[in-house]
Legacy VTK file of the C-alpha trace (Angstrom):
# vtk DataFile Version 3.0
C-alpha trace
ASCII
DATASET POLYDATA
POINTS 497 float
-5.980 114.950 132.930
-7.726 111.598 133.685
-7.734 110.834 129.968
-4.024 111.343 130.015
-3.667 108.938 133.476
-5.518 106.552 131.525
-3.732 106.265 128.461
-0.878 106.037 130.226
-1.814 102.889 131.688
-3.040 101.080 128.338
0.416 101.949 126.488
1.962 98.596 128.602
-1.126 96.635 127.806
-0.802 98.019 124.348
2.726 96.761 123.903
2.076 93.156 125.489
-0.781 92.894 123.117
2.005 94.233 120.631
4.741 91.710 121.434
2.443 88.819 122.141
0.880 89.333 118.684
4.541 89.347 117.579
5.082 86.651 119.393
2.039 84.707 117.542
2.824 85.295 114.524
6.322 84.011 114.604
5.714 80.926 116.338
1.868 80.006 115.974
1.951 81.520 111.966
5.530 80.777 110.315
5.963 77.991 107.945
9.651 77.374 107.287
10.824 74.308 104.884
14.503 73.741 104.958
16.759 72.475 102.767
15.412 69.545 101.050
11.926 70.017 102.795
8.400 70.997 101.408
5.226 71.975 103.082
2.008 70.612 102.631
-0.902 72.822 103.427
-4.189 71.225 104.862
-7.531 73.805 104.650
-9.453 73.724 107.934
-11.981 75.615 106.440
-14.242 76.131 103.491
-16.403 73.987 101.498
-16.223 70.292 101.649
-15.157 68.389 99.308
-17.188 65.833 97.088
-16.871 62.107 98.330
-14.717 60.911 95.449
-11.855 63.766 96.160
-9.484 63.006 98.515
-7.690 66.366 97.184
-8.224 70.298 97.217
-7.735 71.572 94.119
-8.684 74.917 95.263
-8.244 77.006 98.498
-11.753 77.361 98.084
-12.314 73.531 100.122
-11.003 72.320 102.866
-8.664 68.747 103.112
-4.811 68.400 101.356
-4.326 70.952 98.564
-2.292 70.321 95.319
0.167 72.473 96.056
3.222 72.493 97.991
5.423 75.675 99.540
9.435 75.028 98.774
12.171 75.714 100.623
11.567 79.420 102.457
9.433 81.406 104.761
5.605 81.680 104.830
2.941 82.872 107.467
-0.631 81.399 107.481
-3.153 81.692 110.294
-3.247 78.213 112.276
-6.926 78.462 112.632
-7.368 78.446 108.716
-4.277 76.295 107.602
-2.531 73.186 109.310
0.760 71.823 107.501
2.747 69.790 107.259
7.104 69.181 106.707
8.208 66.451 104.208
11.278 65.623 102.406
11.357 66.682 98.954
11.221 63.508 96.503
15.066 62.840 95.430
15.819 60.530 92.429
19.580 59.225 92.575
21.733 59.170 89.875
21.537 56.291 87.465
17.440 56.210 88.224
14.496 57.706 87.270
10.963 57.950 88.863
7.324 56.747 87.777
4.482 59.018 88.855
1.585 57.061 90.107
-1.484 60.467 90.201
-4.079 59.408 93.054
-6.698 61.981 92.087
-8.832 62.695 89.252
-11.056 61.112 87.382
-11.207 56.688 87.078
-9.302 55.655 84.147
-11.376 54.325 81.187
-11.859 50.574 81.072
-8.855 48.565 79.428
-6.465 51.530 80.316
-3.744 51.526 83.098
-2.067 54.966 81.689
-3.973 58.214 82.423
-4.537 59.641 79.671
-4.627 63.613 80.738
-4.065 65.593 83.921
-7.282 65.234 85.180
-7.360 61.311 85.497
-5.730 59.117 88.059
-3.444 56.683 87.461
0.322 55.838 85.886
1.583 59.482 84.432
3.305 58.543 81.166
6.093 61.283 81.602
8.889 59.999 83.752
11.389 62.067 86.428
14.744 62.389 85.945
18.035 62.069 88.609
17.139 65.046 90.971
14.964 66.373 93.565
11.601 66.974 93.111
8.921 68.611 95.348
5.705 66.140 94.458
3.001 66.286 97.070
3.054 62.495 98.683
-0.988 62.632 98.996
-1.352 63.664 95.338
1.192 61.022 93.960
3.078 57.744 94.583
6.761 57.799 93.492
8.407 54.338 92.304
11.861 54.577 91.810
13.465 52.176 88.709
16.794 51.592 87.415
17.842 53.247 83.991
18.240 50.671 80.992
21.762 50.652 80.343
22.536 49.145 76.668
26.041 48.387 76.802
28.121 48.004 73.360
27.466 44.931 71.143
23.263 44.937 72.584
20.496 46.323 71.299
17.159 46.470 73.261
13.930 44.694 71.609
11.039 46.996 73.095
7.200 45.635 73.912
4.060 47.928 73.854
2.296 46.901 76.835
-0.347 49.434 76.447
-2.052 50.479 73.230
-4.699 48.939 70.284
-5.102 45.218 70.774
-3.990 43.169 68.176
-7.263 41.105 67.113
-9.530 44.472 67.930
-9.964 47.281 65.002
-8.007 46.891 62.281
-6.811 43.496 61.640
-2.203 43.612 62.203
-0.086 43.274 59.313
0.470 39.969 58.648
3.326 40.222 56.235
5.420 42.435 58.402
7.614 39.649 60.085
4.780 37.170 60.003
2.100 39.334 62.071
4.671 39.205 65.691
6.012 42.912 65.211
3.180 46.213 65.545
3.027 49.362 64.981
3.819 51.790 67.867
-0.080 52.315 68.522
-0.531 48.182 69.000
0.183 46.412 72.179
3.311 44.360 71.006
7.046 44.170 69.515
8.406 46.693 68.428
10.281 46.753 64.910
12.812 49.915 66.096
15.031 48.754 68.468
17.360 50.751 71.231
20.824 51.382 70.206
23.824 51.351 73.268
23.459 53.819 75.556
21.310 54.877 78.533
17.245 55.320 78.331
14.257 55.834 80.903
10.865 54.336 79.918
8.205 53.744 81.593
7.824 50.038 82.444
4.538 50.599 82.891
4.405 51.432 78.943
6.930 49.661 77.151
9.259 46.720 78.166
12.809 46.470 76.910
14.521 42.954 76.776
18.388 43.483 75.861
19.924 41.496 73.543
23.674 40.197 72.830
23.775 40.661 69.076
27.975 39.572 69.549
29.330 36.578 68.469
27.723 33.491 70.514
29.176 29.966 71.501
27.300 27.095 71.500
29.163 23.496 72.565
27.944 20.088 71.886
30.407 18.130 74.453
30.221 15.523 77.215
26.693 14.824 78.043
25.368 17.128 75.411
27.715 15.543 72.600
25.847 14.711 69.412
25.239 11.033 68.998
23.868 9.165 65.930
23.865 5.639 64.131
26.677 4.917 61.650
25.236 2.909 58.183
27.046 -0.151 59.280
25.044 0.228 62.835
27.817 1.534 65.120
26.892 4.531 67.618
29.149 7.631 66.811
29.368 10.774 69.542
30.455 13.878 67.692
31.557 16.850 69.584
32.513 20.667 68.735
31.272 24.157 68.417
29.307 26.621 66.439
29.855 30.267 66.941
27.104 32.557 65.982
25.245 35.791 66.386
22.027 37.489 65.784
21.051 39.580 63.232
20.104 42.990 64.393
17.404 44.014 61.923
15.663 39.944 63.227
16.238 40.164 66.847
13.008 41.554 67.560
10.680 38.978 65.744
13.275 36.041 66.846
12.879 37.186 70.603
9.356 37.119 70.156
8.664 34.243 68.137
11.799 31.695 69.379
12.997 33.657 73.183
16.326 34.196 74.712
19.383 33.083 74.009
19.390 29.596 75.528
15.718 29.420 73.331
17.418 30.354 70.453
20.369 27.670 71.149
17.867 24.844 72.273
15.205 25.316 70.270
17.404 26.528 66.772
21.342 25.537 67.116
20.714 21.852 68.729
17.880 20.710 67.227
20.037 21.722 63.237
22.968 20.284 64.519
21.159 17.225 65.605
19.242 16.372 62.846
21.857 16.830 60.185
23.924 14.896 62.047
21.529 11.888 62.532
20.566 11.808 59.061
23.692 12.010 57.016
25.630 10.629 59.079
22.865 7.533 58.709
24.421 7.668 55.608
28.150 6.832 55.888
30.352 3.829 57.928
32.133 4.283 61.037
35.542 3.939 59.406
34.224 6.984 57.206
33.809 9.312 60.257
37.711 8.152 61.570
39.697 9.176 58.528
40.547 12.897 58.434
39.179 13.929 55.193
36.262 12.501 55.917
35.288 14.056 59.157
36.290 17.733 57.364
34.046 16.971 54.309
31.363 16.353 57.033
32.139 19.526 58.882
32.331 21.642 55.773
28.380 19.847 54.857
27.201 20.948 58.131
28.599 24.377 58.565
26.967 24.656 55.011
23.577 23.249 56.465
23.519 25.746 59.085
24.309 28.828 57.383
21.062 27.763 55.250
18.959 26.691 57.764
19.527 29.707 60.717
19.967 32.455 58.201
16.292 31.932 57.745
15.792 32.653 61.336
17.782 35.281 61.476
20.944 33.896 62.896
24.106 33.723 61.106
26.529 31.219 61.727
29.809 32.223 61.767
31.889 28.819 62.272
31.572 25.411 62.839
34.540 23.392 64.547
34.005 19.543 64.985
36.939 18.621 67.813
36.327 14.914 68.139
33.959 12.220 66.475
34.503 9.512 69.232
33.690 5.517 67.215
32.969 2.926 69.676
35.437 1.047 71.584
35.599 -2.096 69.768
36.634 -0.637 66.517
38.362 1.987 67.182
41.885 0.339 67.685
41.482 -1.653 64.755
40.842 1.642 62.530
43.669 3.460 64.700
46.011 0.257 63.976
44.962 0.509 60.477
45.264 4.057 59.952
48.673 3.813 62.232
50.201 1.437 58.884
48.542 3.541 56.567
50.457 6.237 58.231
53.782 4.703 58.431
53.048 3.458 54.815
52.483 7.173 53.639
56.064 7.875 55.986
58.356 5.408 54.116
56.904 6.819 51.171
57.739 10.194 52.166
61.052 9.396 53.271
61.430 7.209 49.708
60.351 10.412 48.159
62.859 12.890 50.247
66.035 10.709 49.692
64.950 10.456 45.713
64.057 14.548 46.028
67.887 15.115 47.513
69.282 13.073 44.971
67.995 15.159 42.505
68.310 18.230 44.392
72.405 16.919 44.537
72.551 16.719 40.967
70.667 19.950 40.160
73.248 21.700 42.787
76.281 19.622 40.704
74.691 20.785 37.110
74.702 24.748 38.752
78.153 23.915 40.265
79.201 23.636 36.683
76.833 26.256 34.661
78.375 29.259 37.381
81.896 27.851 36.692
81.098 28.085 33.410
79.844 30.958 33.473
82.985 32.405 35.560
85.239 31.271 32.666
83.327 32.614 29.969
83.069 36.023 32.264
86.523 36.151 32.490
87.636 35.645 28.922
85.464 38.073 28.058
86.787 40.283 31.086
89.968 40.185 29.261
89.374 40.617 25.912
87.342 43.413 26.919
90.407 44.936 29.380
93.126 44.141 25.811
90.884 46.437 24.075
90.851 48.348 26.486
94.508 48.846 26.610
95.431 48.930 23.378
92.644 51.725 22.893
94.417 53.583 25.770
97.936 53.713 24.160
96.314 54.648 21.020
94.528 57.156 22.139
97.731 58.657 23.858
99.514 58.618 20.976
97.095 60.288 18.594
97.081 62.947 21.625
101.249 63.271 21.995
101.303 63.645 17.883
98.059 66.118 17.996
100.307 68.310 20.573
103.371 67.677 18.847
101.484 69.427 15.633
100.152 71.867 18.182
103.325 72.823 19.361
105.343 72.601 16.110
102.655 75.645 15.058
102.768 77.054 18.223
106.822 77.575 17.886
106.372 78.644 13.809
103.344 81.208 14.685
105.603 82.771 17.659
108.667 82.682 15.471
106.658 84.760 12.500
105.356 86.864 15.359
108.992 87.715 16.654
110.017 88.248 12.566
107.050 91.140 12.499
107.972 92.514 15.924
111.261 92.866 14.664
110.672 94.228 11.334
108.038 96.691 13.140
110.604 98.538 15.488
113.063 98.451 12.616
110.523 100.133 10.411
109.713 102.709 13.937
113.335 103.153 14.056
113.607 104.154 10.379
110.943 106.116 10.532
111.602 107.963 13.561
115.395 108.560 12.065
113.656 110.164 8.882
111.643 111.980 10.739
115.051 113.623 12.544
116.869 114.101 9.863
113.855 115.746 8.371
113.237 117.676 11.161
117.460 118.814 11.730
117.574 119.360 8.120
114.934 121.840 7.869
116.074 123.707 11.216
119.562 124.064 9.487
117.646 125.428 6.345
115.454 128.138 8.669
118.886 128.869 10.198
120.902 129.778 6.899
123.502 127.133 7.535
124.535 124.242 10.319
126.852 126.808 12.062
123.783 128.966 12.842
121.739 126.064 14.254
124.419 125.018 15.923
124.799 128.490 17.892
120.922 128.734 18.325
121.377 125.278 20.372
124.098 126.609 22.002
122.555 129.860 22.732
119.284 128.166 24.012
121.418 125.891 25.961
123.691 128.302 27.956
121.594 131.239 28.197
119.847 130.512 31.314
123.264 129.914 33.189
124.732 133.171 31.725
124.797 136.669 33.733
127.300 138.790 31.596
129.614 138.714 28.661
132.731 140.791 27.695
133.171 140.820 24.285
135.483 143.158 21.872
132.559 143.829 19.613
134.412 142.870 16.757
131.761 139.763 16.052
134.559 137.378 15.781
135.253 134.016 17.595
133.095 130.698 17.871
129.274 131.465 17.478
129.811 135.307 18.432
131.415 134.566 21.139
135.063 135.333 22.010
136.593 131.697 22.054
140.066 131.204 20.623
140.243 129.854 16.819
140.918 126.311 16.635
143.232 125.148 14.553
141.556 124.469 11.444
140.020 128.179 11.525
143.741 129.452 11.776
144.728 127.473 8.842
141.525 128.598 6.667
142.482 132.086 7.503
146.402 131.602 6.704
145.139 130.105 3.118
143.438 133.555 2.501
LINES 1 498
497 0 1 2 3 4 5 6 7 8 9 10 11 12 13 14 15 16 17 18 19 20 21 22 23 24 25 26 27 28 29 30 31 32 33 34 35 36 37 38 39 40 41 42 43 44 45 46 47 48 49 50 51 52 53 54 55 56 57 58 59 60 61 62 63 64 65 66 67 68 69 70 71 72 73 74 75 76 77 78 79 80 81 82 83 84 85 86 87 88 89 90 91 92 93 94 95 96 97 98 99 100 101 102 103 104 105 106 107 108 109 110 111 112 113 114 115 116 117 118 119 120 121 122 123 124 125 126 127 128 129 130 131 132 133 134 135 136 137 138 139 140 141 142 143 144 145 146 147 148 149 150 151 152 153 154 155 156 157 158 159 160 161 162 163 164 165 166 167 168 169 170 171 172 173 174 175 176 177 178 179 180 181 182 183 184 185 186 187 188 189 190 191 192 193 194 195 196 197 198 199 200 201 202 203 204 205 206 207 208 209 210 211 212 213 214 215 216 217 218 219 220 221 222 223 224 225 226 227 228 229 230 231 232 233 234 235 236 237 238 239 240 241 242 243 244 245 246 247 248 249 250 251 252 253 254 255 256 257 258 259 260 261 262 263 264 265 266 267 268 269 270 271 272 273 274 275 276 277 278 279 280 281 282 283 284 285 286 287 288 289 290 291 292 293 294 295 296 297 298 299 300 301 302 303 304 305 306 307 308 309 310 311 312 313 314 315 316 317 318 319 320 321 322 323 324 325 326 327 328 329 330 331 332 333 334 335 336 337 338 339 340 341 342 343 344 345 346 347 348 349 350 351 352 353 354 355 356 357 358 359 360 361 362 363 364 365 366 367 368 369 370 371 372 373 374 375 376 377 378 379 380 381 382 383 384 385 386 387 388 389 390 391 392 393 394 395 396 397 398 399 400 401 402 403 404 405 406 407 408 409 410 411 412 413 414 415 416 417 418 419 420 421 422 423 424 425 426 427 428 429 430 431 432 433 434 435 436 437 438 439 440 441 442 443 444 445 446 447 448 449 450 451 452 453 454 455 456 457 458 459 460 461 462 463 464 465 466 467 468 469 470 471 472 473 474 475 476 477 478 479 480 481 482 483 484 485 486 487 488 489 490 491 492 493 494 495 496
């Protein structure tokens, strides 16, 4: 009974212990990351770890370990594990992340990448757009824009890790004159990166982008071209080349030459320059006034410049001078000059119009006369052709009224013959069918003894259907058998006997 009392009075204590337990593990144990959120577990206990690690790699030591817990629910006991909440690493769009690894083994000398998972230092792999849960103590996160190659670029890429140039194998000199490696050398690269959008490391490789469109270069105002005439007069020359790069020689001109205002300064100005200085040394200043000669001299140094850049690996594509400006002092005599010239050459012209309408008159005068010509001749023959015409017509009608004429003329004789042997057919039907009668009554009178015997068969045959009785003396005289009166002639036969 005192056992019972007893327990009794532990099952309250039992279910405080119970709920404070409860209590403790919900509060005092429970890891829970939210959304977007990692936890990073710190060992209170275990071994220690070795002076050079500032990272657990096993539960095994105490300190940070490697990895993290994501988004969830988790219990550890507070007296073993400590933690703590960070945001999970997140990489907008349109960037990408370099992972900088703070543990591991040092790097060998002359290398900035590491070169496995067990060194510290630059990882080579890069993150993409996202979110990521990295362990801040284990890694640094720098966050770069992509490289965005937009149509009409290419990007030249450096090695900036890799082989040395002058160490191991000597480079290949012939391959773009030793400035372009291989893709194991620190260097330029001979690919290049076509339009679109890439993520490299820029701890690895650098990318210069390069406009491989058309290019305009002007030589104008302060930068104008000026140069010495042969007669000693100073000559500013002004205009524009248009040009691009080559795309297979933008990576050893980038390298060997630089950037597009290198490549103008340094290439364009210094050709333009020099051709102009020396050959235009060679010719007068009234030379460099007159028209054709200032296109002969753009057409020599357009041709110059092809020659010269295409070796560099630019290509010109035109060469426009707008203005050779002669000094002052000459240049309204050689405008006066060239103003007579001019209104020479317009007299002339207008000497040559009036003599070109003249003859242009007279060539209209000499057609005037070949059409009406040609109208009178057309309509002679127009009426020759339309006599002929005629007079074939009517001929041709009358050959056709005589043709039916004939045709009718036969027509009217064939009917006429045809009527003549109709005619003569029923004739002959006629006959025939008469013979055939009197063939026919003539040999019924002969089976009937005599005509008076056919002639009382017909009768007989006629009126015996209408007759119903006959009264007769028997004596077998009268007409037929039949007692009818004598006629006359009978009385006077029978007198005569």
């Amino acid at each position: 009974m005192k056992s019972f009392f007893a327990g009794a009075a532990l099952l309250p204590l039992a279910i405080l212990l119970l709920i404070a337990a409860s209590l403790f593990i919900w509060y005092g144990c429970r890891i829970e990351p939210g959304n977007g959120q990692i936890a990073v577990l710190i060992k209170k206990t275990g071994k220690t770890l070795p002076p050079s690690e500032i990272l657990a790699v096993s539960p095994e030591y105490k300190g940070v370990q490697l990895e993290v817990l994501g988004e969830g629910r988790y219990f550890r006991n507070p007296y073993t594990w400590d933690w703590k909440i960070l945001p999970v690493t997140d990489i907008p769009a349109g960037k990408f992340g370099v992972l900088v690894r703070k543990f591991g083994k040092a790097l060998p000398d002359g290398q900035i990448i590491a070169p496995g998972p067990e060194y510290k230092g630059i990882v080579r792999e890069v993150l993409g757009t996202g979110k990521h849960r990295i362990n801040p103590y284990a890694y640094d996160v720098q966050v770069y824009d992509d490289i965005r190659i937009l149509p009409g670029n290419i990007g030249v890429v450096t090695n900036l890790s890799g082989g040395d140039v002058f160490s191991g194998v000597p480079n290949d000199l012939s391959d773009s004159k030793g400035f372009l490696v291989d893709p194991s050398r620190k260097g330029v690269l001979k690919e290049v990166l076509k339009e679109g959008t890439h993520r490299i490391n820029p701890f690895i490789q650098s990318v210069s982008v390069v406009n491989i469109q058309s290019q305009r270069y002007e030589f104008s105002g302060k930068d104008a071209i000026g140069f010495i005439t042969l007669d000693g007069f100073p000559i500013s020359l002004e205009g524009t080349v248009e040009f691009n790069i080559f795309r297979e020689s933008a990576p050893c001109l980038t390298h060997e030459v630089g950037d597009m205002d290198d490549i103008m300064k340094k290439i364009i100005l210094p050709s333009v320059s020099g051709f102009a200085r020396i050959e235009g040394s060679k010719k007068s200043a009234t030379e460099f006034i007159v028209g054709e000669s200032r296109q002969v001299f753009q057409n020599q140094l357009e041709t110059f410049l092809r020659k010269t850049c295409k070796v560099w690996g630019v290509s010109i594509n035109s060469v426009l001078i707008r203005d050779i400006i002669p000094p002052q002092q000459i240049a309204e005599i050689i405008r006066n000059r060239e103003l007579a010239e001019q209104e020479a050459k317009k007299f002339k012209q207008q000497i040559e119009q009036a003599r070109s309408a003249t003859e242009l008159e007279q060539q209209k005068m000499l057609a005037l006369q070949r059409i009406s010509k040609v109208q009178a001749e057309t309509r002679k023959i127009t009426a020759e052709i339309a006599a002929k015409q005629s007079q074939m017509q009517r001929l041709i009608a009358a050959r056709t009224e005589l043709e039916t004429a004939s045709i009718r003329y036969e027509a009217a004789e064939a009917e006429a013959k045809s009527r003549l042997l109709l005619a003569e057919a029923r004739r002959q039907v006629i006959a025939s069918r008469n013979d055939s009668e009197v063939e026919v009554l003539k040999r019924n009178v002969e089976a009937y003894g005599n005509g008076d015997a056919y002639v009382r068969g017909l009768l007989y045959e006629k009126l015996g259907p209408a007759i119903r009785s006959v009264m007769t003396r028997g004596s077998g005289e009268g007409s037929f058998g039949l007692p009818v009166a004598p006629s006359a002639g009978n009385l006077r036969r029978e007198g005569g006997k």
